[in-house]
C-alpha positions, 0 to 999 in steps of 0.5 A: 874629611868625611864622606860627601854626605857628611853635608847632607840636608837635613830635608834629605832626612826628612824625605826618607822618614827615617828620623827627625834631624833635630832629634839626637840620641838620648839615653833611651838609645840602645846600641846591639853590637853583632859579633859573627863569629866561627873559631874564635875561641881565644878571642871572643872572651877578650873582645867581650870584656872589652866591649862591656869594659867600653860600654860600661865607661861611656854610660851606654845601653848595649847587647852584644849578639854572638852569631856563630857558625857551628865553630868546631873549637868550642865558641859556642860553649865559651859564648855559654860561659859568657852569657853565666858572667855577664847575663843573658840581657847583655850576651846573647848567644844565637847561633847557626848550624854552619858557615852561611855568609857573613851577610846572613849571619848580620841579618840572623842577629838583627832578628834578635836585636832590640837596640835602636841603633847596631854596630857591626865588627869582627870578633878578632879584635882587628877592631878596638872597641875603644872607638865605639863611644867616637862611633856615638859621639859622631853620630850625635854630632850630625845626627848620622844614619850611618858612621864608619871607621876608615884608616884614612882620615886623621889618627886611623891606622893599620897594623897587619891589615890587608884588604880582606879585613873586614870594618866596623859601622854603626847603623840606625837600625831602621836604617840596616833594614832597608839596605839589607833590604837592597843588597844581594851579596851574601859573604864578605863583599856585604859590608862594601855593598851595603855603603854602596847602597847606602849613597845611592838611597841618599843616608847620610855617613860620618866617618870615624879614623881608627887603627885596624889590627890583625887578628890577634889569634886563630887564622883569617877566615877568607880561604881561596873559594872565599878570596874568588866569591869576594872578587866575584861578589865585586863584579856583581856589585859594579855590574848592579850598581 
């Protein structure tokens, strides 16, 4: 079943501004797929072919932003190599001196961004991006401001996953702004605030069932300090909201 606001009224849509429910995505649409990364040397080439692979299937315009963190392994530079092959117009590299929060790292990339639409994911390949055009197709069919997968609706799974991995979305872009806006987290308790958010301004979110993985090389990112700041970011978010 999709989330409550699956059944929003399309006046609730028009109340914000942000889009016309009647409207739906056309091929003008643009979807920037933000990729943080920090050590993923191994993976990042993978996960790139297959979101060009994904893309390039489904017909539609895409960007993919890699924001890494000044990774010691030499992902900048596979990033470079990257760019070479596929073209700076569909791999763009914008990267930070160091680790400054998965939360800035999205708003870093959103800078540079020019879709009209963003889709956030990890970089490990814990999410396929197979499921991007279910991802489109959900938000045309009910002209969502947000769709997120879940691994607890229909065929959705989850292989090696645990409660530390983060998720995939799919935003209006004018829509991630707001609630980039309203949040405070800085690290990996983001993502959970900015659906928070999101229900309390009333968007309205499809949801898309889909496998999650764990990382196929290299170590999780969330070492103890993290694991504390992402509880810790948990009381701040329930005391806040």
């Amino acid at each position: 079943m999709a989330s409550h606001s699956d059944s929003s009224s399309s006046a609730g849509s028009q109340r914000r501004g942000v889009r016309n429910p009647a409207a739906r995505a056309t091929a003008t649409d643009k979807y920037s797929v933000l990729l943080p990364t920090y050590n993923e040397r191994e993976n990042l080439p993978l996960i790139v072919w297959l979101l060009v692979k994904s893309f390039e299937e489904s017909g539609n315009n895409y960007e993919i932003i890699v924001i890494d963190d000044g990774s010691p392994d030499g992902t900048q530079e596979v990033a470079q190599q990257l760019e070479k092959i596929y073209g700076p117009d569909k791999i763009l590299l914008r990267p930070r001196a160091k680790k400054l929060g998965l939360g800035t790292a999205y708003i870093h990339g959103m800078q540079h961004a020019t879709g009209n639409f963003i889709i956030i994911m990890d970089a490990d390949l814990s999410h396929h991006p197979k499921f991007i055009p279910e991802f489109i197709r959900k938000q045309k069919e009910g002209n969502f401001d947000i769709v997120s997968g879940t691994r607890y609706k229909g065929n959705g799974g989850v292989y090696g996953w645990d409660l530390k991995r983060k998720i995939i979305r799919l935003y209006r872009k004018e829509v991630l702004q707001k609630l980039m806006e309203k949040c405070v987290s800085k690290g990996y308790v983001f993502q959970m605030e900015m659906i928070v958010r999101a229900r309390q301004l009333n968007f309205t979110i499809g949801e898309v069932p889909i496998s999650f993985v764990d990382r196929v090389y290299g170590e999780s990112k969330l070492g103890g300090n993290e694991i504390v700041s992402f509880l810790k970011g948990l009381l701040t978010l329930f005391a806040t909201t």
